[in-house]
C-alpha positions, 0 to 999 in steps of 0.5 A: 094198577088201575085201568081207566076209561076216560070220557072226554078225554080231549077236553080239560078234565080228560088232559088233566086225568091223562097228565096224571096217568103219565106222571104215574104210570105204575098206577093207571093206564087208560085202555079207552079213549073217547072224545067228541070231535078232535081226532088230532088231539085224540091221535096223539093221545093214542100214540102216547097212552095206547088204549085198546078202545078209542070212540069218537062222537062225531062219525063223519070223522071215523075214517080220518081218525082211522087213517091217523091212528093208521099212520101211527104204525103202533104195533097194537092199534085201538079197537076204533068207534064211531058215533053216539052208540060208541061212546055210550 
């Protein structure tokens, strides 16, 4: 098992690296998310990978992104950060 930060993971590379850790879920998980602003996109990555840790850029949408992945009712939510400081 491989455990996998994906970087971007809302744009093209990071649905296409998250496509495959789904089509392979003996091999990779994704334990961190990060994307820059679309916390939709990211919400249903949360709900379908369940990370540990998931860091959005743009902190002006930090506590939306909280109220998404709250209304997600997962029994084990993400760690949620916010800003250029979480993403690095």
């Amino acid at each position: 098992m491989k455990y996998i930060t994906v970087l971007g993971s809302t744009g093209s590379i990071g649905t296409q690296t998250l496509e495959i850790a789904s089509e392979q879920p003996d091999k990779f998980k994704a334990v961190a998310l990060s994307a820059g602003r679309n916390i939709n996109l990211l919400t249903e990555q949360v709900k379908t990978h369940k990370p540990e840790v998931v860091a959005i850029e743009d902190e002006n949408l930090l506590t939306d992104l909280k109220n998404n992945i709250n209304n997600l009712r997962i029994s084990n939510p993400p760690t949620i950060l916010g800003g250029r400081e979480a993403i690095n």
